[in-house]
N, CA and C atoms as a LAMMPS dump frame, in Angstrom:
ITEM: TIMESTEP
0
ITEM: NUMBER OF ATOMS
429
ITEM: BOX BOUNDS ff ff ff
-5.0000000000000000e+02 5.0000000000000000e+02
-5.0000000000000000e+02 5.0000000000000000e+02
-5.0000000000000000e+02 5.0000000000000000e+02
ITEM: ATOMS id mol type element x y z
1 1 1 N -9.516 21.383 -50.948
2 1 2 C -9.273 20.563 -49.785
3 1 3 C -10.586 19.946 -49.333
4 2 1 N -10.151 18.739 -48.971
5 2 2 C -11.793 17.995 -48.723
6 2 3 C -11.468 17.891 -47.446
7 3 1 N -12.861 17.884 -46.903
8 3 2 C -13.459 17.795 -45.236
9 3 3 C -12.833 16.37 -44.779
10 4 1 N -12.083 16.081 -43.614
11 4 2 C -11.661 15.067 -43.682
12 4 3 C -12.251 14.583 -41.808
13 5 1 N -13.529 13.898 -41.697
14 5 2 C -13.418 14.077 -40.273
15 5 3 C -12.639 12.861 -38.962
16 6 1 N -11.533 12.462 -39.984
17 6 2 C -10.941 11.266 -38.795
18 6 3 C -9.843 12.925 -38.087
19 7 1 N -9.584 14.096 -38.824
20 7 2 C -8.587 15.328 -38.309
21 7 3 C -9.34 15.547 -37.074
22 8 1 N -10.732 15.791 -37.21
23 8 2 C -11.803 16.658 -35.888
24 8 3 C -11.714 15.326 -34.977
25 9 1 N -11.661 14.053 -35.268
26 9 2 C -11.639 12.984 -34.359
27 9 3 C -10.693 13.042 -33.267
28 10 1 N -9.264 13.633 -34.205
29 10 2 C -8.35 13.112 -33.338
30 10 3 C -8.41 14.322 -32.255
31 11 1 N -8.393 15.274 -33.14
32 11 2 C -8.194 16.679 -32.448
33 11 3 C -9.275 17.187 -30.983
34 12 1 N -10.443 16.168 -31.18
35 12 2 C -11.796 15.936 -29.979
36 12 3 C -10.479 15.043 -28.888
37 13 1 N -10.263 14.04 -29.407
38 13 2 C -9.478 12.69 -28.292
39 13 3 C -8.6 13.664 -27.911
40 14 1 N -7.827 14.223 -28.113
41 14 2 C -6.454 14.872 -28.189
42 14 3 C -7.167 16.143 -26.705
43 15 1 N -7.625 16.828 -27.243
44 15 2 C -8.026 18.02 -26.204
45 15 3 C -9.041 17.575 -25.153
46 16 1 N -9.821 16.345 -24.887
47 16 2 C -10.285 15.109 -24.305
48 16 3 C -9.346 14.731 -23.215
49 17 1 N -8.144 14.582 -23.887
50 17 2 C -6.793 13.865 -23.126
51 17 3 C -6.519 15.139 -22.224
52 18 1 N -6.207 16.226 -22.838
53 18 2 C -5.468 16.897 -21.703
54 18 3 C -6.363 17.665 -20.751
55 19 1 N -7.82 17.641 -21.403
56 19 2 C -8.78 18.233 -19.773
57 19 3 C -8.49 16.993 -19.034
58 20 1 N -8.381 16.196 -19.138
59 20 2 C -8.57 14.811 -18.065
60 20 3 C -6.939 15.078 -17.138
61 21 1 N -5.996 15.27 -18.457
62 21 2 C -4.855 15.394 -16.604
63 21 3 C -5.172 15.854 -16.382
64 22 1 N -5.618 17.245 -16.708
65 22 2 C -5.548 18.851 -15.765
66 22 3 C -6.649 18.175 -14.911
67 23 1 N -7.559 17.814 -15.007
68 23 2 C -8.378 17.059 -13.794
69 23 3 C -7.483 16.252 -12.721
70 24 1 N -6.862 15.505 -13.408
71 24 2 C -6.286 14.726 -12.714
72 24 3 C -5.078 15.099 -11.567
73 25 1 N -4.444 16.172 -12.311
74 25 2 C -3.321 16.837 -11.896
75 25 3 C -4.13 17.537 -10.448
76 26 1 N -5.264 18.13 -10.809
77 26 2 C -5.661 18.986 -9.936
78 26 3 C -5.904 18.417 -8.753
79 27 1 N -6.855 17.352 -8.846
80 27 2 C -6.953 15.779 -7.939
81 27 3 C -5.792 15.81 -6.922
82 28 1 N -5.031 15.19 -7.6
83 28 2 C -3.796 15.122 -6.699
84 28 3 C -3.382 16.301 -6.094
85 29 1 N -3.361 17.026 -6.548
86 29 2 C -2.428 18.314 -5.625
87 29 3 C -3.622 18.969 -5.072
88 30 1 N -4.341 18.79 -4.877
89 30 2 C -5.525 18.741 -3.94
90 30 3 C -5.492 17.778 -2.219
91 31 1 N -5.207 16.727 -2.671
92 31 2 C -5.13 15.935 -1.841
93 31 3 C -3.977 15.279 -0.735
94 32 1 N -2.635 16.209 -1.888
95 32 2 C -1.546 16.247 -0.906
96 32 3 C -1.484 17.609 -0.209
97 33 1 N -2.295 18.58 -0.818
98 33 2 C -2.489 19.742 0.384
99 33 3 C -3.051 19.473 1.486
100 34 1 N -3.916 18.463 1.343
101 34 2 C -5.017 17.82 2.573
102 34 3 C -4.71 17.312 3.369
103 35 1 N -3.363 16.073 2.676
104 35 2 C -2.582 15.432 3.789
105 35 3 C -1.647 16.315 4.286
106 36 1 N -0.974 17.586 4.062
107 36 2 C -0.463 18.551 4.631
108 36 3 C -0.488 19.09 5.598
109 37 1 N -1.987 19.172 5.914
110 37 2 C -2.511 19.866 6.729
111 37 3 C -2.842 18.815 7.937
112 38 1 N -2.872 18.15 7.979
113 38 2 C -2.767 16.976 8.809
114 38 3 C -1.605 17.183 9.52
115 39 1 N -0.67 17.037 8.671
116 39 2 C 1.192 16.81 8.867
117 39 3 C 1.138 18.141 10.39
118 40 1 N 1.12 17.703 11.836
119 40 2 C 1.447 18.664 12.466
120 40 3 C 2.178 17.982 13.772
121 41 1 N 2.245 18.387 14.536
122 41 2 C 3.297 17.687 15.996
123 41 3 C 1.84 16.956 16.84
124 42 1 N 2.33 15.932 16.87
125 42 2 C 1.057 15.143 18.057
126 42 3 C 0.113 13.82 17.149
127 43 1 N 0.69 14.031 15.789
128 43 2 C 0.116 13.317 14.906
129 43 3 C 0.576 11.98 14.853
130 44 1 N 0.206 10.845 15.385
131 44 2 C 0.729 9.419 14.011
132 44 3 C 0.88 9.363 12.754
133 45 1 N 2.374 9.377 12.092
134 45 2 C 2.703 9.292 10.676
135 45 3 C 3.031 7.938 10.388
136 46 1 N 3.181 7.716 8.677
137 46 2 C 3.588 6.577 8.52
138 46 3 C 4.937 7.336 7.365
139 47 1 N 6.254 6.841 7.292
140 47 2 C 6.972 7.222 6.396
141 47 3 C 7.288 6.204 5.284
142 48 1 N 7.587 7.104 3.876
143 48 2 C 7.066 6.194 2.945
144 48 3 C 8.238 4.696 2.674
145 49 1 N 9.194 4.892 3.621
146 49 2 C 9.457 3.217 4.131
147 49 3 C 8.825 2.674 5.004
148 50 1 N 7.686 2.929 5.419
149 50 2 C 6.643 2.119 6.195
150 50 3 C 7.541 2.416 8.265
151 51 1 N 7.719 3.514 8.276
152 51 2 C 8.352 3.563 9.661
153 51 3 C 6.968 4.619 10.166
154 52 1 N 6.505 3.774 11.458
155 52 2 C 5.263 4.813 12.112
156 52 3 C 6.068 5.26 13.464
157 53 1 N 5.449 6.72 13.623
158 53 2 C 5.999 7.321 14.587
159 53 3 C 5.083 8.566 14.888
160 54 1 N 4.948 9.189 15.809
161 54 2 C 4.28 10.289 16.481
162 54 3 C 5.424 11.787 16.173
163 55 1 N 5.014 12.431 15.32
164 55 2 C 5.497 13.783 15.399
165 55 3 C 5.796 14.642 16.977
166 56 1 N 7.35 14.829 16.989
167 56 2 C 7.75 16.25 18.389
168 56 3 C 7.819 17.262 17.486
169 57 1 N 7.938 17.052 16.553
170 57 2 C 8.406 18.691 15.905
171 57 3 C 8.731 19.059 14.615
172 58 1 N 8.161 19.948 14.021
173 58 2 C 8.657 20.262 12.398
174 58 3 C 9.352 21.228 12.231
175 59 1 N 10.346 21.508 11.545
176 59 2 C 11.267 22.619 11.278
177 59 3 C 11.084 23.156 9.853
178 60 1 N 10.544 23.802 9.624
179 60 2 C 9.76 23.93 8.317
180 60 3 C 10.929 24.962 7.722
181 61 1 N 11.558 25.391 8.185
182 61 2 C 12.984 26.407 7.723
183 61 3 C 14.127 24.949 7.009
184 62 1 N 14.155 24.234 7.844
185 62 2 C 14.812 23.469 7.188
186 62 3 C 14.497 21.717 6.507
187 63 1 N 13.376 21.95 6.797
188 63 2 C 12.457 20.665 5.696
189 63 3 C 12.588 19.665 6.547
190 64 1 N 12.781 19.236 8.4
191 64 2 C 12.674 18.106 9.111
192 64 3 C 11.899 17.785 9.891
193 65 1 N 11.347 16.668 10.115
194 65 2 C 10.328 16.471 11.431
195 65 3 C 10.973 15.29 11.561
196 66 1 N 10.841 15.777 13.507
197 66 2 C 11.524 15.347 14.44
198 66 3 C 10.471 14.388 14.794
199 67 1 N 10.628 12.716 14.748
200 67 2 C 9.522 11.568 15.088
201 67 3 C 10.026 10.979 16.133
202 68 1 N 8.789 10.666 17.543
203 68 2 C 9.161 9.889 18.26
204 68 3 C 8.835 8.124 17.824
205 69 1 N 9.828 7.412 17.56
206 69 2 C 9.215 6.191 16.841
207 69 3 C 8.954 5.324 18.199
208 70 1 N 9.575 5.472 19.55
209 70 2 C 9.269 4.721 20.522
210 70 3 C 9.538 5.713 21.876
211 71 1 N 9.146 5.477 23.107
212 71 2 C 9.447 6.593 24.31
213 71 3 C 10.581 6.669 24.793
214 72 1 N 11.015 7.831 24.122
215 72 2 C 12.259 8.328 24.534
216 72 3 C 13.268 8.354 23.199
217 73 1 N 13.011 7.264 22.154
218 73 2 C 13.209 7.557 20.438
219 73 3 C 12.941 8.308 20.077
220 74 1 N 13.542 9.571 19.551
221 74 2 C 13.411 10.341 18.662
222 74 3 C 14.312 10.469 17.485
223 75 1 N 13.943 10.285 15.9
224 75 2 C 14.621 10.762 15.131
225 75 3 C 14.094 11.923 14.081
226 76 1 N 15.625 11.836 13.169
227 76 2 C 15.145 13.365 12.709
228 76 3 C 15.104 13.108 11.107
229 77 1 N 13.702 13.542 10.597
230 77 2 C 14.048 12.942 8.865
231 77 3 C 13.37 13.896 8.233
232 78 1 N 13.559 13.966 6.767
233 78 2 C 13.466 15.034 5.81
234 78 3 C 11.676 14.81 5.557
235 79 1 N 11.042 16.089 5.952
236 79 2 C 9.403 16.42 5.405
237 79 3 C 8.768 15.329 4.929
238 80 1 N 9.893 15.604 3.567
239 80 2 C 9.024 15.291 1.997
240 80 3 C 9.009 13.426 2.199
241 81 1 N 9.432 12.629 2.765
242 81 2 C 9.33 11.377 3.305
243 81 3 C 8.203 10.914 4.309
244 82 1 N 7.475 11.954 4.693
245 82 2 C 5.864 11.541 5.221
246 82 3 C 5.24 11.027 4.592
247 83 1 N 4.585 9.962 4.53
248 83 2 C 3.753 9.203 3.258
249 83 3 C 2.135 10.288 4.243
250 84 1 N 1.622 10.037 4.814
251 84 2 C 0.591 10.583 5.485
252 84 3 C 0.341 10.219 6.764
253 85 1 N -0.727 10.354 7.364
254 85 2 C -1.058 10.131 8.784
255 85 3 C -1.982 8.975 9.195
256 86 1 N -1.04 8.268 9.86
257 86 2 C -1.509 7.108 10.089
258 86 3 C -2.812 7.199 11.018
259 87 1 N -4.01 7.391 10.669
260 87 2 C -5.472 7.151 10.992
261 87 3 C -6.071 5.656 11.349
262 88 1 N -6.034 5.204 12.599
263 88 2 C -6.021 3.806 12.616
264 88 3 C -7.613 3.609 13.111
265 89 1 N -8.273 5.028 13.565
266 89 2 C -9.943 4.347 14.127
267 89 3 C -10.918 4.357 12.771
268 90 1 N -11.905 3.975 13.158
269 90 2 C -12.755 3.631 12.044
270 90 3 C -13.963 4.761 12.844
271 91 1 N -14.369 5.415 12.191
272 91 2 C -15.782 6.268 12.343
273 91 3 C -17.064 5.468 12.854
274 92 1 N -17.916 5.559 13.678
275 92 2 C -19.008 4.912 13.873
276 92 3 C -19.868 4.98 13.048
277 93 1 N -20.042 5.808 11.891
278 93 2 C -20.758 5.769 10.545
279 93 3 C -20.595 4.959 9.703
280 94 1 N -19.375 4.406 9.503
281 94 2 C -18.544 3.429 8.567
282 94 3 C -19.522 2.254 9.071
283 95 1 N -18.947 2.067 10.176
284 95 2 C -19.446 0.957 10.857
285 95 3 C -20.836 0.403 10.741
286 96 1 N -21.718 1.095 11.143
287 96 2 C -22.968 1.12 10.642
288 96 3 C -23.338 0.974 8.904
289 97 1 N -22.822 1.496 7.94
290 97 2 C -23.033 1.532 6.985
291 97 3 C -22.415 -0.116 6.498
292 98 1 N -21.688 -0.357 7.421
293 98 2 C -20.882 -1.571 6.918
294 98 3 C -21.75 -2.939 6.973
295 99 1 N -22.251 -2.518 8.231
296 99 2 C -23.591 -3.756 9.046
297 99 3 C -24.8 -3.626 8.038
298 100 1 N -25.268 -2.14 7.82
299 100 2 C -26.611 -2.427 6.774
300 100 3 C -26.351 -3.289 5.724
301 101 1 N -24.98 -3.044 5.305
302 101 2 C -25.26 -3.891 3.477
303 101 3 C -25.031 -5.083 3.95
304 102 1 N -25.459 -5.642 5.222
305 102 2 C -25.499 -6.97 5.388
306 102 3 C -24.051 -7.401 5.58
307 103 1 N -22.872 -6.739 6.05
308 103 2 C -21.479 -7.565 6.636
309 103 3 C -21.989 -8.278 7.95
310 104 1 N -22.935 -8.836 8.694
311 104 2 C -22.655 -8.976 10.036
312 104 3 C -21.427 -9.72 10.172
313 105 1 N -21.25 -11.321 10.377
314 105 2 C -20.192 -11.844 10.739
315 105 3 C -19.395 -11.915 9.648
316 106 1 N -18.285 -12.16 9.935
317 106 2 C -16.907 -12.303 8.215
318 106 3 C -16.624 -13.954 8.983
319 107 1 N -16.651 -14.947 8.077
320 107 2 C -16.242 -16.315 8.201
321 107 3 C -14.87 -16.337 7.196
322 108 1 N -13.799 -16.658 8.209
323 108 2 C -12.856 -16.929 7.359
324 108 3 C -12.178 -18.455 7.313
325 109 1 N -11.859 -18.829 6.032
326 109 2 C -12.211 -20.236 5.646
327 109 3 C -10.459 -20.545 5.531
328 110 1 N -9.755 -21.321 6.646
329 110 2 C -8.752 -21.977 5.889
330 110 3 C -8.46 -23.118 5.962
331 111 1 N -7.245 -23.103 4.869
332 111 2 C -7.555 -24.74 4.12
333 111 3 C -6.491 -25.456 5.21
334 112 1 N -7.273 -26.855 5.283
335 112 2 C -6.408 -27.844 5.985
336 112 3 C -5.251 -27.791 5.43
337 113 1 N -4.566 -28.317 6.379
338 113 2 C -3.193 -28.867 5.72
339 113 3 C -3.115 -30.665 5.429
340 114 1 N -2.371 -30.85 4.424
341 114 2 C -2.156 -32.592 4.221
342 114 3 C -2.025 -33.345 5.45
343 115 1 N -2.558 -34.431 5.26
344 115 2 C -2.073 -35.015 6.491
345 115 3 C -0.794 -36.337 6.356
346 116 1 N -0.057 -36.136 4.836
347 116 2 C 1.321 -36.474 4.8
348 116 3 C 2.266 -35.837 4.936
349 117 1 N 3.349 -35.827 5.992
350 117 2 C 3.994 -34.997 6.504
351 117 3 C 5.646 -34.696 5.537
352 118 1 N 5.648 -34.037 5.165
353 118 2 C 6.882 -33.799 3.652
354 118 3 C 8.018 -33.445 4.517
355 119 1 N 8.989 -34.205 4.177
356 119 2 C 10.142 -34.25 4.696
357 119 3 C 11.162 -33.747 3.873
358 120 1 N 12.063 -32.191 4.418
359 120 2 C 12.607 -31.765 3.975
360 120 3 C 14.233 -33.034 3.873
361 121 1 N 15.024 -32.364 2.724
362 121 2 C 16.433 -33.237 2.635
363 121 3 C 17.21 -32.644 3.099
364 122 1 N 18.123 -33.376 3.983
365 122 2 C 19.011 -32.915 4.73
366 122 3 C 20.409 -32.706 3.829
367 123 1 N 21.227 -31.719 4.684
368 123 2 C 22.228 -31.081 3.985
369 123 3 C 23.133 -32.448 3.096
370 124 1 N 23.474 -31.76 1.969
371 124 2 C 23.784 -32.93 0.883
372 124 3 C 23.252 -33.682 0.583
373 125 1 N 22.062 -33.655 0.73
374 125 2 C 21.069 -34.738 -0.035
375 125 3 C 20.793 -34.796 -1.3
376 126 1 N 20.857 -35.642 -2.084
377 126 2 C 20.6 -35.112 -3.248
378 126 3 C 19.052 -35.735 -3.518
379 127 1 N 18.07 -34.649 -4.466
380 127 2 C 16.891 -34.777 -4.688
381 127 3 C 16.855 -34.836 -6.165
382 128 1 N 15.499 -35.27 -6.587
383 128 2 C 15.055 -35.116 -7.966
384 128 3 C 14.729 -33.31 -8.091
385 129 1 N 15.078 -32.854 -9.081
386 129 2 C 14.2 -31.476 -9.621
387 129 3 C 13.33 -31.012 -9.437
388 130 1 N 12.633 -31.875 -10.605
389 130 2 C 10.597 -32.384 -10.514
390 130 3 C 10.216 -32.813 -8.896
391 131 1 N 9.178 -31.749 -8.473
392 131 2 C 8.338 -32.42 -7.239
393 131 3 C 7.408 -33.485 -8.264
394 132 1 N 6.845 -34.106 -6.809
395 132 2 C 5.531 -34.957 -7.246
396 132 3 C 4.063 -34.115 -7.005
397 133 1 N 3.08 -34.378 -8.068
398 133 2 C 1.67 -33.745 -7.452
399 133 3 C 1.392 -34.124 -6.584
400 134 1 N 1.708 -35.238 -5.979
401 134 2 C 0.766 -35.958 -5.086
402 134 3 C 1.078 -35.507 -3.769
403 135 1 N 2.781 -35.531 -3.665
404 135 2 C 2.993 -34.965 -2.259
405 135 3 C 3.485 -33.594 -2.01
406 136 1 N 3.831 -32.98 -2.997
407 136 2 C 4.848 -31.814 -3.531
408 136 3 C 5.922 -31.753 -3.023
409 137 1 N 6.748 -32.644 -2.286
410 137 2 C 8.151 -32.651 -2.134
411 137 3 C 8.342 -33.578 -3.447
412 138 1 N 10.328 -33.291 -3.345
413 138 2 C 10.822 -33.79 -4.272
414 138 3 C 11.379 -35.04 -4.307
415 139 1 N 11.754 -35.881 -5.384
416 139 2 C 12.153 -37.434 -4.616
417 139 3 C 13.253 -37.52 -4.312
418 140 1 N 13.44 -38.157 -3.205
419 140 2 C 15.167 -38.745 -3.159
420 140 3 C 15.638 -39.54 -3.749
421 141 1 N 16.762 -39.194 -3.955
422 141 2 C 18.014 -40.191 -5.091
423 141 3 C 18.484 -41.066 -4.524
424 142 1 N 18.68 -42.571 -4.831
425 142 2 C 19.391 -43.173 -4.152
426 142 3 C 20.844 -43.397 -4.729
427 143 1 N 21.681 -43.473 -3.868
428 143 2 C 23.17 -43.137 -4.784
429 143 3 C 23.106 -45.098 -4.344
């Protein structure tokens, strides 16, 4: 049997591959323990349909927290639907670190609009397909 080293190649990539999930794996379930611990009554959540609301209460016997989404709103939804905790201040460290690398002002640039005014077609109108480049509406048909 001859030494063949594309076998040790693969077999390096191969055991390469699976320290990296187990890294990876670990990563994550690291970090949803973290947001866990967050998860308590008095908190701003966001749920992972994008619904924010302030935690009254968790029932951890039966997997619900009770969200006030407005005063005097309360509903009741399953744990595992917390995306995490909605953290809306910014640290005064951030901030600072943000100004050194030179952010002072942010200029935001938007674009004019045409100053030919495109006229939509009114119901039953009939149009061409093809817009034009020039104006990007489409042409009217003349019957």
């Amino acid at each position: 049997m001859q030494f063949d080293p594309t076998l040790i190649l693969i077999a390096v990539v191969l055991v390469a591959f699976v320290i990296f999930q187990f890294r990876s794996s670990r990563k994550k379930a690291k970090a949803a323990a973290e947001r866990q611990k967050q998860i308590v009554p008095g908190v701003e959540i966001m749920t992972n349909y994008g619904l924010f609301g302030t935690i009254t209460e968790l029932d951890d016997e039966n997997n619900f927290a009770f969200i006030e989404i407005s005063p005097g709103n309360v509903i009741k939804i399953h744990k595992s639907t917390i995306l995490k905790a909605a953290d809306d201040t910014v640290e005064p460290e951030t901030v600072e670190e943000l100004e050194s690398e030179g952010g002072g002002e942010t200029t935001i640039v938007v674009p004019e609009q045409s100053s030919s005014t495109v006229k939509e077609p009114q119901f039953g109108e009939r149009v061409e397909p093809a817009s034009t480049p020039e104006t990007g509406a489409a042409k009217k048909l003349e019957d």
